[in-house]
C-alpha positions as CSV (number, residue, x, y, z in Angstrom):
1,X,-94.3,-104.5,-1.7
2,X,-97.8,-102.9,-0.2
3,X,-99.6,-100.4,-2.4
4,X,-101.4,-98.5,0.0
5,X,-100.7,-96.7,3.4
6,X,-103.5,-95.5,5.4
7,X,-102.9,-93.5,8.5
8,X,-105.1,-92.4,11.6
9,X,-104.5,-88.9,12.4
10,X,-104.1,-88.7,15.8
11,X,-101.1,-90.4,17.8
12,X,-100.1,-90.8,14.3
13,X,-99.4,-88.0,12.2
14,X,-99.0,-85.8,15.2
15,X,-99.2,-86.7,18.7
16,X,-102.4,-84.2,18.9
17,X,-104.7,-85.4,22.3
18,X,-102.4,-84.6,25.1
19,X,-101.2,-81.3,24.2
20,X,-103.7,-80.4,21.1
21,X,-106.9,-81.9,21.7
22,X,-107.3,-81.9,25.2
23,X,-105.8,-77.8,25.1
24,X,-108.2,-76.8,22.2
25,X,-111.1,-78.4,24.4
26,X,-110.2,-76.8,27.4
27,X,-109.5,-72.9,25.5
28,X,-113.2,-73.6,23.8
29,X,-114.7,-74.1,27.4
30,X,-113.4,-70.9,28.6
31,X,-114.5,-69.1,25.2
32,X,-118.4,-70.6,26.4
33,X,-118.1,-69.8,30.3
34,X,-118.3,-73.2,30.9
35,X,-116.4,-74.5,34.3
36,X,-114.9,-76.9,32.9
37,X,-111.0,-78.5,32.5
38,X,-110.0,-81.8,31.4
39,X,-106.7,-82.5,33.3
40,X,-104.2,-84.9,31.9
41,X,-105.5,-87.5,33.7
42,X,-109.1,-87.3,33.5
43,X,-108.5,-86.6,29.5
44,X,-107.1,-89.8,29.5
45,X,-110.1,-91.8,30.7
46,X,-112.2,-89.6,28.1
47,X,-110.6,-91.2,25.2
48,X,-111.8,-94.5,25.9
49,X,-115.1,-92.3,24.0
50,X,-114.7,-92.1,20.3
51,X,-115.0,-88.7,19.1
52,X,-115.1,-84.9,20.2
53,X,-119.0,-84.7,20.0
54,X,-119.4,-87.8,21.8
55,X,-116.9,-87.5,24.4
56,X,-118.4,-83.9,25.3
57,X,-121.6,-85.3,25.9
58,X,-120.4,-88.1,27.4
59,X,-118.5,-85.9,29.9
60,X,-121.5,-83.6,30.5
61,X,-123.8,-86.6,30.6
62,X,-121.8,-87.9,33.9
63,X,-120.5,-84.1,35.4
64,X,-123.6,-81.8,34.3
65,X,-124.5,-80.1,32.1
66,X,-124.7,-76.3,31.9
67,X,-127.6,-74.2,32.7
68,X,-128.3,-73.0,29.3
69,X,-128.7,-76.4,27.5
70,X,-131.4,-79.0,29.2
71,X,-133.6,-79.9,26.5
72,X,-132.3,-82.2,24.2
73,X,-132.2,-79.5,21.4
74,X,-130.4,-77.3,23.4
75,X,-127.4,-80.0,24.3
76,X,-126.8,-80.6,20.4
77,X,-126.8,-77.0,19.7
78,X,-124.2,-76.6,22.4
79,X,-122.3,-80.0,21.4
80,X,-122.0,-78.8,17.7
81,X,-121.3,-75.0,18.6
82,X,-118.2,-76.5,20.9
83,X,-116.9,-78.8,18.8
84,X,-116.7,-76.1,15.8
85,X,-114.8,-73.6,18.4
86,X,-112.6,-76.7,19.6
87,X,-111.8,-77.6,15.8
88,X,-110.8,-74.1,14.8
89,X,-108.5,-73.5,18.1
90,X,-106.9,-76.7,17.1
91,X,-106.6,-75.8,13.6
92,X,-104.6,-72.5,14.5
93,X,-102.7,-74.8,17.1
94,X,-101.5,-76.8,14.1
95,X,-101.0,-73.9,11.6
96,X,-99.0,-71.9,14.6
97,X,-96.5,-74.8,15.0
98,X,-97.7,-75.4,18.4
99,X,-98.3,-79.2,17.0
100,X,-95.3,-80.8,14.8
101,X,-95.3,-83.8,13.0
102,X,-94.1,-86.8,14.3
103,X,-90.6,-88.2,14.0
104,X,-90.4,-90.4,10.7
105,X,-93.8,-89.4,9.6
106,X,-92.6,-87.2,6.8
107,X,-89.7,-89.9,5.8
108,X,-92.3,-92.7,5.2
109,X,-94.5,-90.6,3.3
110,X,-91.4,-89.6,0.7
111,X,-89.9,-93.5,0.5
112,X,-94.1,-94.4,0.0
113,X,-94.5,-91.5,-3.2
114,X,-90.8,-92.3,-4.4
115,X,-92.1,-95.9,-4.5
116,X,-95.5,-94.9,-6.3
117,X,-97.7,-95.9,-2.6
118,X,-100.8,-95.1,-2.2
119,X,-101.6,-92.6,0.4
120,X,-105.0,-91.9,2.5
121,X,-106.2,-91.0,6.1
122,X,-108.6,-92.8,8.6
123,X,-110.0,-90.5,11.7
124,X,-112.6,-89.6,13.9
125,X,-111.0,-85.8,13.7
126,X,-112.7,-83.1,11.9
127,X,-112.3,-82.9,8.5
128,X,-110.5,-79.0,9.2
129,X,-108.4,-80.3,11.9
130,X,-107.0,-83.2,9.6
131,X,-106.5,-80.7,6.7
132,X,-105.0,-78.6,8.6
133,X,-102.3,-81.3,10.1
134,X,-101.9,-82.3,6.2
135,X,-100.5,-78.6,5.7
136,X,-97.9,-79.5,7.7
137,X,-96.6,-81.9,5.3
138,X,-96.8,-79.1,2.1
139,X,-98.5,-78.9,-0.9
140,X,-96.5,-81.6,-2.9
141,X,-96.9,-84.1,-0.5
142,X,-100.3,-82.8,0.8
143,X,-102.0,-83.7,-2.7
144,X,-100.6,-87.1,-2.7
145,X,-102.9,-88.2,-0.5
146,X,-105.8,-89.8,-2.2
147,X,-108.4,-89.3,0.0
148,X,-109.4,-88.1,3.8
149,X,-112.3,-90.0,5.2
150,X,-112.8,-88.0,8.8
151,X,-115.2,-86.8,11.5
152,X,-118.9,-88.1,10.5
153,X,-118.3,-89.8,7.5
154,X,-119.5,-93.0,8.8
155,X,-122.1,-93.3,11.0
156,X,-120.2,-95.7,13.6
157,X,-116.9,-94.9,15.2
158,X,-113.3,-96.6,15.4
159,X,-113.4,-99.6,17.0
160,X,-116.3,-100.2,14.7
161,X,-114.5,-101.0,11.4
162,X,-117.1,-99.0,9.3
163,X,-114.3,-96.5,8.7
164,X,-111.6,-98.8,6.9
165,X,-114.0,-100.7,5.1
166,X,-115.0,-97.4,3.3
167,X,-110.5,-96.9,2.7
168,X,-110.7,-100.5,1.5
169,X,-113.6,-99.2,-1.4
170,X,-111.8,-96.1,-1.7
171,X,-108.5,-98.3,-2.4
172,X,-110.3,-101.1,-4.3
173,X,-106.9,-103.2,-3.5
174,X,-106.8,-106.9,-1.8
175,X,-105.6,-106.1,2.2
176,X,-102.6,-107.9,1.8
177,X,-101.3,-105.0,-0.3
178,X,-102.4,-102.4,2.3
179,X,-101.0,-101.3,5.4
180,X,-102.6,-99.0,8.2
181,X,-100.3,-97.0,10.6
182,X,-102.7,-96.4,13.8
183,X,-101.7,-95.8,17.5
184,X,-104.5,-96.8,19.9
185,X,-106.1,-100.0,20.6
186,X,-109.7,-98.5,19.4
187,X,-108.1,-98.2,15.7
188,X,-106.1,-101.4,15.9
189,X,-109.6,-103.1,16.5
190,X,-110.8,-101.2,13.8
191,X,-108.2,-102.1,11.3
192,X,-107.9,-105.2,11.7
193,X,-112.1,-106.0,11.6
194,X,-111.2,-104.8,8.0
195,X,-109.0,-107.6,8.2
196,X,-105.8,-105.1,7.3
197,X,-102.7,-105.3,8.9
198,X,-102.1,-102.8,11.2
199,X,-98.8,-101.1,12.9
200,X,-98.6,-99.5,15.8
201,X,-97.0,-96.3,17.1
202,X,-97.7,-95.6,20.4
203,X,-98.5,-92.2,21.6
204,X,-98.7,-90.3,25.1
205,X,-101.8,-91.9,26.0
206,X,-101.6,-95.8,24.3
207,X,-98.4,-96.8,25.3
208,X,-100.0,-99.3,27.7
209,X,-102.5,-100.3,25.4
210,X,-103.0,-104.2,24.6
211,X,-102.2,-104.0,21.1
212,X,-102.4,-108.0,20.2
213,X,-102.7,-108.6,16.6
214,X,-100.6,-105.6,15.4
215,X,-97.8,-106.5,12.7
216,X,-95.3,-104.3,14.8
217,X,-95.4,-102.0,17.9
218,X,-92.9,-99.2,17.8
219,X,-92.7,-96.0,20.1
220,X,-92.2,-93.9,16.6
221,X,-91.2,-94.4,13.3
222,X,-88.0,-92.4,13.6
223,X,-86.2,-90.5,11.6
224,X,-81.9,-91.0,11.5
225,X,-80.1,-92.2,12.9
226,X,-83.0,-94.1,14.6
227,X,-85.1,-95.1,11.9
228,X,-87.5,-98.0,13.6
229,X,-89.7,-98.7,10.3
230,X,-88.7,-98.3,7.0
231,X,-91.2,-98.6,4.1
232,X,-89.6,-102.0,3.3
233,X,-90.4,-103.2,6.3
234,X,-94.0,-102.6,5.9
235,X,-94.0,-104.5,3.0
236,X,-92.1,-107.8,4.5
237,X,-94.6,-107.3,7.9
238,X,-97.5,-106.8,5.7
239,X,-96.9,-110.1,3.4
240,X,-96.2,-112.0,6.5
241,X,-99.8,-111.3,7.5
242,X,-101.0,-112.8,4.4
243,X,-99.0,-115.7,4.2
């Protein structure tokens, strides 16, 4: 039996970047007069950047970037007052129901309390984003999780394993009795540089992905009558890992 899920955020707990992400981005361009849209397509080349900040400036660093922000001081101002109107659209996104959860998410999360599991998240998203995504679960389950470690709290983004070694300090459990649910190749590289076994779910823009080294790949979790993972199964996928 593991002791300890950890999810990522996005592509996990909701499938966000398509329809969330790359939307809120988009609406918080228009709110700045900037003429800019990231299409479906070019959205998906974008991710291969960790981040919101850094795929902005990433994206202006290659396209241009506006008028009123050449010196360097005047790109982070603009960087930091983006990404705080891009964070709050997607918050209201979330909280309007625009964003559900994804299938079987909410199931694994009840057989992991009933069964006394640990629970914590792993993401580059802002930390109001991610709490707002964790209202979607409700209060009960909501305070289960043990702790959030999001948006800059390490100074080196997924696939830089910075991130889970923090969970596995926060956890203070050996990795064979942990278990992280991600969906992209970035945080399976992550992951596993922690050295914990990872399962995939594939979302809108990984499906592709070269996920080598993952426990299990599945398209969702699922909920019935197509349940692909069960907590169980983590726990026999998990100890096979280790053994």
């Amino acid at each position: 039996m593991i002791k300890a899920l950890i999810f990522d955020c996005d592509g996990v707990l909701v499938d966000t970047e398509r329809d969330g992400h790359r939307v809120a981005f988009n609406r918080a361009f228009e709110q700045f007069n900037i003429d800019a849209h990231w299409d479906v397509e070019l959205y998906g080349r974008l991710l291969q950047v960790a981040g919101g900040k850094e795929r902005m400036r990433a994206w202006f660093d290659e396209a241009g970037w506006p008028a009123n922000a050449r010196t360097d001081e005047e790109k982070d101002a603009l960087i930091k007052a983006l990404h705080a109107s891009k964070t709050a659209i997607g918050a209201e996104m979330v909280a309007g129901g625009e964003l559900p959860l994804r299938p079987g998410i909410s199931r694994i999360v009840d057989e992991a309390i009933a069964a006394g599991v640990r629970l914590g998240v792993c993401t580059t998203s802002n930390p109001g984003f991610i709490d707002a995504v964790l209202d979607l679960f409700g209060p009960e389950r909501k305070a289960k999780f043990e702790f959030v470690h999001a948006g800059d709290v390490v100074s080196r983004k997924k696939p830089d394993p910075e991130i889970y070694e923090l969970a596995k300090a926060s956890l203070g459990l050996p990795t064979r009795e942990c278990l992280v649910i991600e969906d992209s190749r970035n945080g399976l590289l992550a992951a596993l540089g922690a050295g914990l076994p990872t399962l995939i779910t594939t979302s809108t823009y990984t499906a592709d992905e070269d996920f080598t080294g993952a426990v299990r790949v599945v398209p969702e979790l699922g909920d019935e009558p197509t349940v692909n993972v069960r907590l169980a199964d983590l726990g026999e996928l998990a100890a096979a890992t280790a053994a």
